[in-house]
GULOLO-717157 format. One record per atom (N, C-alpha, C): y, x, z; residue in three letters. Coordinates in steps of 0.2 Angstrom, whole numbers, plus 5000, padded with zeros to 4 digits. Layout:
! GULOLO-717157
YXZALA ...
! end
This chain:
! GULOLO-717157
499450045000UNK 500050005000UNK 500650045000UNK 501150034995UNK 501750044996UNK 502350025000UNK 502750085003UNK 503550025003UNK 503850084998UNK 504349985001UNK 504750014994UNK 505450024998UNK 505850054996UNK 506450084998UNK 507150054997UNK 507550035001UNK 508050004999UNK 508450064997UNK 509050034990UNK 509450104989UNK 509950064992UNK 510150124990UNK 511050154993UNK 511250155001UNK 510550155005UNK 510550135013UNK 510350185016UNK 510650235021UNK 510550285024UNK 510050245031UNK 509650295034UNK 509250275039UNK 509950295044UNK 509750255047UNK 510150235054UNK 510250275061UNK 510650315060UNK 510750365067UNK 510750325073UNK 510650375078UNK 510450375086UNK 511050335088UNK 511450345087UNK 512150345088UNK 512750285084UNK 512150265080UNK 512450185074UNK 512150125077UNK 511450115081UNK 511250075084UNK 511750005084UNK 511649965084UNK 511849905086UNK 511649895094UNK 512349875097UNK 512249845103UNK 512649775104UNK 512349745109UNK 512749685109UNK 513649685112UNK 513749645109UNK 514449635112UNK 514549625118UNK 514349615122UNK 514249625130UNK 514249695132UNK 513849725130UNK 513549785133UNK 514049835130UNK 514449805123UNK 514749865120UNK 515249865125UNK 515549785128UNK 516249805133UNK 515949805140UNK 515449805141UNK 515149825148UNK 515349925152UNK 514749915145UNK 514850035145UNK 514850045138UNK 514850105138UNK 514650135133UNK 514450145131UNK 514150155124UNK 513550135120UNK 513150175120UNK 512450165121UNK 511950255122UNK 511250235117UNK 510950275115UNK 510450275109UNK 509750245115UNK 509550195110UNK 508850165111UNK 508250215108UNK 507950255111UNK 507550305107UNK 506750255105UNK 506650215108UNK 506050175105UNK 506150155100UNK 506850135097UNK 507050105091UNK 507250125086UNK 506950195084UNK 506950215079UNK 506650215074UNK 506750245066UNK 506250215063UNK 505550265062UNK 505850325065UNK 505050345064UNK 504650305069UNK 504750295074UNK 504350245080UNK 504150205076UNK 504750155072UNK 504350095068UNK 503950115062UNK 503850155059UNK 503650205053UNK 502850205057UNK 502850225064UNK 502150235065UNK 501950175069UNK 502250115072UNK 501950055074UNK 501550025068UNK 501850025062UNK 501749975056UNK 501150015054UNK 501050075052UNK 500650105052UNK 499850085058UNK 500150085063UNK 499350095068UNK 499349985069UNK 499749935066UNK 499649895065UNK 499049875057UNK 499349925052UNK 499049925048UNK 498249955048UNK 497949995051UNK 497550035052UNK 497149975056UNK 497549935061UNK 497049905068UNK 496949825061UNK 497149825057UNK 497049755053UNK 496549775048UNK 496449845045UNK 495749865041UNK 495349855046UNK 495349875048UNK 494749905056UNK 494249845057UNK 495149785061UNK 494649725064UNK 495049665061UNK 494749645057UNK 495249605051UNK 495349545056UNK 495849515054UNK 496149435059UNK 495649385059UNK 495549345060UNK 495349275058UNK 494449285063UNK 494149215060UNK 493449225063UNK 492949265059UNK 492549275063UNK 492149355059UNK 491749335054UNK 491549355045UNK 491449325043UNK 490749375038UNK 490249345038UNK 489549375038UNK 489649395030UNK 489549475028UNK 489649515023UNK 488949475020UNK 488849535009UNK 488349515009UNK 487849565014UNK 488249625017UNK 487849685019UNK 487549675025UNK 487849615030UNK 487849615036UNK 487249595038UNK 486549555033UNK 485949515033UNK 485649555030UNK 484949565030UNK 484449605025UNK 484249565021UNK 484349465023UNK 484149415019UNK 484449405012UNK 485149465011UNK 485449425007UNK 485449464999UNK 484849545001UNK 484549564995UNK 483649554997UNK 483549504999UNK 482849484998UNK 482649444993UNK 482149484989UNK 482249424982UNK 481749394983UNK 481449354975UNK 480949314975UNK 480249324976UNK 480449394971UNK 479749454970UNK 479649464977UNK 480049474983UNK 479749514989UNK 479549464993UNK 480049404992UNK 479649334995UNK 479149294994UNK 478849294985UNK 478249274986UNK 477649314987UNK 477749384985UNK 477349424988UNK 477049414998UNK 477749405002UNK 477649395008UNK 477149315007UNK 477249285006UNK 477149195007UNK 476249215004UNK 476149234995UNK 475349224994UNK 474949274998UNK 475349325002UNK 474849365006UNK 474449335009UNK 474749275013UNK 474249255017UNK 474049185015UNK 474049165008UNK 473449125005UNK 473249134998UNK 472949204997UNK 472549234993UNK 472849214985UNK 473449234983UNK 473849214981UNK 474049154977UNK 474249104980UNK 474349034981UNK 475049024986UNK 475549014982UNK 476048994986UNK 476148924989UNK 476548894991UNK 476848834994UNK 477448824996UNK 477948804988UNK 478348804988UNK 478848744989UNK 479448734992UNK 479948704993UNK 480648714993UNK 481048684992UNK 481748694993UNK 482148644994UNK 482648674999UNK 483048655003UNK 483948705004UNK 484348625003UNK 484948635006UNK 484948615013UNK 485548625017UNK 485848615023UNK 485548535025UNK 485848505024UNK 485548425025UNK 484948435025UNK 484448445023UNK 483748445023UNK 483248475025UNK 483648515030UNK 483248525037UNK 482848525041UNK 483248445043UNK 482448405047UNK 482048395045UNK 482048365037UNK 481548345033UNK 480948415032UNK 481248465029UNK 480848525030UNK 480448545037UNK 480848535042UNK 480648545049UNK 479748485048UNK 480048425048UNK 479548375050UNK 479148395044UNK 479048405037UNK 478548405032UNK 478248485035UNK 478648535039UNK 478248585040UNK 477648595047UNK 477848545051UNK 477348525055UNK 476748485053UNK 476848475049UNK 476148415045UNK 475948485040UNK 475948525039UNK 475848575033UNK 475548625038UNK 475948655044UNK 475648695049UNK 474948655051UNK 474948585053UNK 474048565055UNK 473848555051UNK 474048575045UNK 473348595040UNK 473148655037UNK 473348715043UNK 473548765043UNK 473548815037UNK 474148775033UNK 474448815027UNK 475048835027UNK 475448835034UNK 476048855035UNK 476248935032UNK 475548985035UNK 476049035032UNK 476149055025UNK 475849015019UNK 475949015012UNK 476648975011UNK 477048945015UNK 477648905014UNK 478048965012UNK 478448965007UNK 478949005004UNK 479548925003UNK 480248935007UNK 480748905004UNK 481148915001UNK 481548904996UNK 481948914992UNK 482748894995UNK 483048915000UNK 483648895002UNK 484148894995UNK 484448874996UNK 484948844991UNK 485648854994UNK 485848875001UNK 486448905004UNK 486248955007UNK 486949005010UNK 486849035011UNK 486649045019UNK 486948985019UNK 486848975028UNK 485948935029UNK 485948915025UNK 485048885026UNK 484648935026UNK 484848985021UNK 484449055022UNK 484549095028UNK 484949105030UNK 484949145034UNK 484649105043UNK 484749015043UNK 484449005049UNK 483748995048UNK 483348975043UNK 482648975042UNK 482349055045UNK 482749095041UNK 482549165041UNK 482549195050UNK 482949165052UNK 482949195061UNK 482449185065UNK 482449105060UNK 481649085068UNK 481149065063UNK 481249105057UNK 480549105053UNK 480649145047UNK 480549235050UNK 480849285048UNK 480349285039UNK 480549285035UNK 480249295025UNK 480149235025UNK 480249185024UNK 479749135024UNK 480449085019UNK 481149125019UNK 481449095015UNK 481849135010UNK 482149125005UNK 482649165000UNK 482949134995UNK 483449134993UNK 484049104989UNK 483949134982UNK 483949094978UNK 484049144971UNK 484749144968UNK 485149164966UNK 485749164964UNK 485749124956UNK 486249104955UNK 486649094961UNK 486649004965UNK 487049014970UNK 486948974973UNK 487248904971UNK 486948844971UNK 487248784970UNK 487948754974UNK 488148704974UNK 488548684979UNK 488248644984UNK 488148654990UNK 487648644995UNK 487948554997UNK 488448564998UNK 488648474999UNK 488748444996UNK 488648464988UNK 488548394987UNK 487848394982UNK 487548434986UNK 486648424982UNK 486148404984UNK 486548344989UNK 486048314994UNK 486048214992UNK 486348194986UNK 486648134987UNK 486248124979UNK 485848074980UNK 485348064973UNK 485748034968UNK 485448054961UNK 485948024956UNK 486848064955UNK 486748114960UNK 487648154960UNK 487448204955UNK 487848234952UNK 487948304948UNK 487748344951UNK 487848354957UNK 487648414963UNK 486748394964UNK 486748354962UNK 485748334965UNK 485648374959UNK 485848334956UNK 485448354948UNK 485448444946UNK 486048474947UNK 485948524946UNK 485648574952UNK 485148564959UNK 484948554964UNK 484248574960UNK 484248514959UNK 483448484956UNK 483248524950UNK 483848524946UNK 483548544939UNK 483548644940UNK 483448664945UNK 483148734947UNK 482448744947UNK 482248674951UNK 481548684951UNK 481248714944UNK 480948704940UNK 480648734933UNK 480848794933UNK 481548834934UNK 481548884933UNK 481148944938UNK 481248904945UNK 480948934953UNK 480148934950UNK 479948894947UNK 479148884946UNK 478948934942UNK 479348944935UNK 479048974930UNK 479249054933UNK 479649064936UNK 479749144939UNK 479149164945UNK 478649114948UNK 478349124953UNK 477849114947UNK 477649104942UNK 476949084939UNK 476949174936UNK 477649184932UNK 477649244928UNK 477549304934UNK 477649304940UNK 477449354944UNK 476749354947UNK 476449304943UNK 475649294944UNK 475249244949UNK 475649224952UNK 475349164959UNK 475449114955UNK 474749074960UNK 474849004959UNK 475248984965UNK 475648914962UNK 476048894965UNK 475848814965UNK 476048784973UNK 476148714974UNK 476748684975UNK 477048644973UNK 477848624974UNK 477648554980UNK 478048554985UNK 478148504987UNK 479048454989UNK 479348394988UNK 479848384991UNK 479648374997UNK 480348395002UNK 480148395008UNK 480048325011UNK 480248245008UNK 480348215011UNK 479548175010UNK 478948235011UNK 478248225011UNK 478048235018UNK 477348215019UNK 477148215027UNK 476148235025UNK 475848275026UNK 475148285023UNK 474848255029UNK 474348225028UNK 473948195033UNK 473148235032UNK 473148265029UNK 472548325028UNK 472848375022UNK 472348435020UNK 472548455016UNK 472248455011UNK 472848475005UNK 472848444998UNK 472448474994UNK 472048564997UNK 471848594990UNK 471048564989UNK 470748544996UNK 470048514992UNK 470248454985UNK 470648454985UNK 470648384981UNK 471048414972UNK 470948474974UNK 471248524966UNK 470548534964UNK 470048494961UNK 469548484958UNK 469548544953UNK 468948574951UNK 468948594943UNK 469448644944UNK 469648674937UNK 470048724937UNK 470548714930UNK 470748664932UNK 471448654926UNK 472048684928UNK 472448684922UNK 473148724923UNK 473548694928UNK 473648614927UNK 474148584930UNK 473848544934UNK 474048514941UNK 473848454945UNK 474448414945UNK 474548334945UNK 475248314948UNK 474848254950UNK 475348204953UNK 475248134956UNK 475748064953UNK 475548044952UNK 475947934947UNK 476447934955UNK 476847924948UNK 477447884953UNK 477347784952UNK 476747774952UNK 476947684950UNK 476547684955UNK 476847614957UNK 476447564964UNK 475947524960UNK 475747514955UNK 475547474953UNK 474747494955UNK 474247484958UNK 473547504962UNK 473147514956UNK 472947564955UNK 472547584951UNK 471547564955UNK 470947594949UNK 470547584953UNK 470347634957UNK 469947664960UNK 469647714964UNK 469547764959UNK 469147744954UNK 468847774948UNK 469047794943UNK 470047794943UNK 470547794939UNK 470347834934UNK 470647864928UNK 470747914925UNK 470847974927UNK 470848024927UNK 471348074930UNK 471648134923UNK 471748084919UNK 472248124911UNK 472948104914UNK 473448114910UNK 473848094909UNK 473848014906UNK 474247994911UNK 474347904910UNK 474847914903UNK 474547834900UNK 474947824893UNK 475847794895UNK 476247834890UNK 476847824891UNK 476947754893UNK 477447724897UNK 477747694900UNK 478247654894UNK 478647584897UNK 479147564893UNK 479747604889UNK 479947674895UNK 480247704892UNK 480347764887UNK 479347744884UNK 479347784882UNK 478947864882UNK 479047864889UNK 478347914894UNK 478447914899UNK 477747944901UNK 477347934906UNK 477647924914UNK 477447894921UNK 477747894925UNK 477647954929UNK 477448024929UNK 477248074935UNK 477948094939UNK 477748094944UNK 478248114950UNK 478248204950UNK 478648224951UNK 478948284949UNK 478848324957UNK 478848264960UNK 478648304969UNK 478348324970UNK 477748324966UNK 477148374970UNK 476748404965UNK 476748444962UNK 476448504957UNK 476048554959UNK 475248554954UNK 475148624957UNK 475048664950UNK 475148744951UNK 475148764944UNK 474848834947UNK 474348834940UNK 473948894941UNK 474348944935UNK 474149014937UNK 474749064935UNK 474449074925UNK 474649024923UNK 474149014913UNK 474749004910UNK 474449014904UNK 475049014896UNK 475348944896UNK 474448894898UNK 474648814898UNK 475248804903UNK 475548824908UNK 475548804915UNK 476648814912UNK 476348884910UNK 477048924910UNK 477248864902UNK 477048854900UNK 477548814893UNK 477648764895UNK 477148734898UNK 477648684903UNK 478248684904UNK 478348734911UNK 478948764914UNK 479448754910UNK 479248804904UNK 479848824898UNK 480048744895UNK 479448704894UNK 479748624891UNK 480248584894UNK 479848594901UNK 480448574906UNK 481148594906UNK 481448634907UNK 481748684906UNK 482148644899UNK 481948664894UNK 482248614888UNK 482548584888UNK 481948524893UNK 482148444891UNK 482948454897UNK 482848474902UNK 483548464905UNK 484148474903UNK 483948554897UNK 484748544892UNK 484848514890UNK 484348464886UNK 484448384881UNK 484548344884UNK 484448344893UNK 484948294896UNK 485148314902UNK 485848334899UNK 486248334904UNK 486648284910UNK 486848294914UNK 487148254920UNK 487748224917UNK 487748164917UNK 488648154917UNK 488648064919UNK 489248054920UNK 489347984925UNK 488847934921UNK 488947934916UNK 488647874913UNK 487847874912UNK 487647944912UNK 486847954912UNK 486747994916UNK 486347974923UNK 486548004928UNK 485748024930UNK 485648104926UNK 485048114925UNK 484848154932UNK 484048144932UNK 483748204937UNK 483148244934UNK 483048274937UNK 482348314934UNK 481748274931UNK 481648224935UNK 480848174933UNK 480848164926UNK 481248134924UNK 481148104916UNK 481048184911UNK 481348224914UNK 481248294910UNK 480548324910UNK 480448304917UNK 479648354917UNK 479048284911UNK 479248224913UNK 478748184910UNK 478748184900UNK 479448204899UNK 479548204892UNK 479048284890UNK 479248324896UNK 478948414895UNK 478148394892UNK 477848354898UNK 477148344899UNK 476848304894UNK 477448244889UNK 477348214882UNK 477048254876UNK 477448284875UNK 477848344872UNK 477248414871UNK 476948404876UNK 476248464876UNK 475648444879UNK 475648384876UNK 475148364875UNK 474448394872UNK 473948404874UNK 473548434870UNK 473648524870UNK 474048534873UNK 474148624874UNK 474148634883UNK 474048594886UNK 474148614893UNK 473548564896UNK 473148594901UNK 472748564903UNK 472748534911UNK 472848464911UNK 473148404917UNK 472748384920UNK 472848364926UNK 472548314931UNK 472948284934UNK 472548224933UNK 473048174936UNK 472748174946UNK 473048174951UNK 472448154956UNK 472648094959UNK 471748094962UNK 472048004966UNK 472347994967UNK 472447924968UNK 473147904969UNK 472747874976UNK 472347864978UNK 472147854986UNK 472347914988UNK 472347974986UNK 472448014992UNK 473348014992UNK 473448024985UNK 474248054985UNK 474647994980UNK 474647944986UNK 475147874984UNK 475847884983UNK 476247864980UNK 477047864980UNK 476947794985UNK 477847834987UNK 478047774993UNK 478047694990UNK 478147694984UNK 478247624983UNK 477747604986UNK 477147614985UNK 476347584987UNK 476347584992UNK 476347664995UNK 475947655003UNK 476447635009UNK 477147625009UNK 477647595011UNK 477547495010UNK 477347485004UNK 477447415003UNK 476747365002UNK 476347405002UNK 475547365002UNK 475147375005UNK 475347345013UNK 474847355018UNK 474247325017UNK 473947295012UNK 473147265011UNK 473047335007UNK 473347355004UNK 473047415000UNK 472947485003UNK 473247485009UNK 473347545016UNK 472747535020UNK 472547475020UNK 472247455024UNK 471447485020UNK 471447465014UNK 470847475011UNK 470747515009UNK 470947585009UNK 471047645008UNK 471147695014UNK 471247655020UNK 471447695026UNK 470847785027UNK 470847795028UNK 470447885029UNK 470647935022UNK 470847885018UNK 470747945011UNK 471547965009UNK 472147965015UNK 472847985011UNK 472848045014UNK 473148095010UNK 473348155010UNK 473748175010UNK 474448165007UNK 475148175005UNK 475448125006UNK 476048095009UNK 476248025009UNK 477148035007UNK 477148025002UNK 477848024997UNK 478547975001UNK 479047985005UNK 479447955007UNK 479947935002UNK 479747914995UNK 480047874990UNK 480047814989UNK 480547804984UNK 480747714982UNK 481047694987UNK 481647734991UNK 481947714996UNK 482747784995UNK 483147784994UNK 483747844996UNK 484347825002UNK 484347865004UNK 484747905009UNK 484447925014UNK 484647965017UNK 484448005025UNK 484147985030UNK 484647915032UNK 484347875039UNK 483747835038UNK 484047795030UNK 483247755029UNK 482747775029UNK 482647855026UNK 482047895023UNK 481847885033UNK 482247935037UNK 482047925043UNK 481847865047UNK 482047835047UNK 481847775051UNK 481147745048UNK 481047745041UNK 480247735038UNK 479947785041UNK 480147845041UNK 479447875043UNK 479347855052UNK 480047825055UNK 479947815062UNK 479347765063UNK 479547715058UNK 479147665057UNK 478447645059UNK 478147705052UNK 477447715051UNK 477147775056UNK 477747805062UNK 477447865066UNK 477347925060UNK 477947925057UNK 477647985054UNK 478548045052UNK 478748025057UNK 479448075058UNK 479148105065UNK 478848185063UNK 478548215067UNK 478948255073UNK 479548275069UNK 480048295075UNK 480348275081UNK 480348205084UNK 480448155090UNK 479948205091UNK 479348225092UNK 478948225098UNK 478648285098UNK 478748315092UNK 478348365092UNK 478648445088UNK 479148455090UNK 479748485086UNK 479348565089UNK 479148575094UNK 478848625095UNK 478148675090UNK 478148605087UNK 477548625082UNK 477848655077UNK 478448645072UNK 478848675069UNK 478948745069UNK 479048795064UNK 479048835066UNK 479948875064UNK 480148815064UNK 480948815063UNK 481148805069UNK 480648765075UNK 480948745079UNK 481348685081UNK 481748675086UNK 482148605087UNK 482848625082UNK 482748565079UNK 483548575073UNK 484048535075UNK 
! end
């Protein structure tokens, strides 16, 4: 930093000081030696230096300050498929979605698959509280979205939120793991992999309430009125294949082709199921029961159906319902908002 000098002004002698007019008719005028300009020369100085040092305001976390904030994805699912023979279990989450991660990762812990959970934070501050009290087990990939407002379904911040996923997918596939996507706003009532039959590239689950038989097909269901199929985008599992990976890239696609804007107020589902149209006959699918892994339409609103199926649910989808409180309070409903009681099970802890 520069100063700058005013011209045509002589520094001010010992002896030119200002005094007040009282003082001047009081006595005689005698030199202030703390008020001089070298004096000031070195205050401005050792004010400047103490403002490098300990800068003003509240203290604000560098990216140097964290080890979490050059931990990549490579180091992270290397950490997560370690301990399930490389098979990750993946999620992501912003700020809001928290508890819901908290309560989906107690139901994933008694199925004791918790330590292959790898999250995807989406802020910076999500990353860094997950990583405290549950040190690798999360990582951000840059760049970062806007965290508030990519919690509100059908918003531009959702959509571009959501539309990462595929790319999060096809980077864990290209580094060789298989991977299972869950949304958090799932609850496992057993665990999901005896039910990945066979060895196909892709597994997903129907988003329709409409009851299928026991016996179902497990292809891909035929397109829908608008044109294709219903698969819910929440739960995937993909093995590390050429099938698996062009998918990813379809998807990826189709979300260019449709973009978010007020009037088409896109999210990732319709892209993944035009992907899964679209590659037909080059990617190899399964559909899985719909007894085990019901969308919430169904297993929220047909209790004869719940009933008659009761022992065989695995994944239970808190869908066909949006906002925060409602999602909660359904799972109070059904006893299935883990946290009230059991937050210690968590390994995030009390949120």
């Amino acid at each position: 930093m520069s100063l700058h000098q005013r011209p045509h002004q002589k520094p001010l002698g010992a002896d030119s000081l200002p005094v007040s007019t009282t003082l001047a008719n009081a006595a005689p005028s005698r030199p202030l030696p703390l008020l001089t300009l070298p004096y000031l020369f070195s205050l401005l100085a050792l004010l400047l230096l103490l403002a490098l040092l300990f800068p003003w305001g509240p203290p604000r976390h560098s990216a140097l300050a964290s080890p979490w904030r050059s931990y990549t994805l490579q180091d992270a699912a290397a950490f997560a498929a370690a301990s399930g023979n490389g098979t990750i279990i993946l999620a992501a989450v912003s700020g809001p979605y928290l508890p819901f991660l908290s309560n989906w990762l107690i139901s994933v812990r008694r199925a004791g698959r918790a330590n292959q959970v790898l999250v995807i934070a989406e802020d910076y501050e999500t990353l860094e509280r997950i990583n405290a009290a549950w040190p690798g087990h999360a990582v951000l990939v840059p760049p970062a979205p806007d965290a508030q407002a990519a919690h509100k379904f059908g918003s531009q911040g959702f959509f571009n939120f959501t539309s990462r996923r595929p790319r999060h997918l096809l980077q864990i596939l290209e580094l060789g793991y298989s991977v299972m996507y869950n949304d958090v706003d799932m609850v496992w009532l057993a665990d999901p992999f005896p039910y990945l039959v066979g060895n196909h590239e892709v597994y997903f689950m129907d988003d329709m309430s409409e009851v299928k038989p026991l016996n179902h097909s497990h292809a891909l269901p035929p397109p829908g009125k608008k044109g294709r199929p219903y698969i819910c985008s929440c739960m995937i599992f993909l093995q590390p294949t050429e099938g698996a990976k062009l998918l990813m890239r379809k998807w990826i696609e189709e979300l260019k082709e449709q973009p978010w804007s007020r009037k088409a107020k896109s999210n990732d589902q319709p892209a993944f199921n035009w992907a899964l149209l679209k590659t037909t006959g080059q990617v190899d699918v399964y559909l899985l029961p719909q007894s085990a892994f019901p969308t919430g339409g169904l297993y929220f609103k047909n209790k004869t159906w719940v009933k008659e199926t009761k022992g065989k649910h695995v994944i239970i989808h808190n869908n066909y319902i949006t906002g925060f409180e409602k999602k909660i309070k359904r799972f109070r409903d059904h006893k299935l908002w883990l946290v009230d009681e059991h937050s210690d099970e968590s390994p995030l802890g009390k949120i």
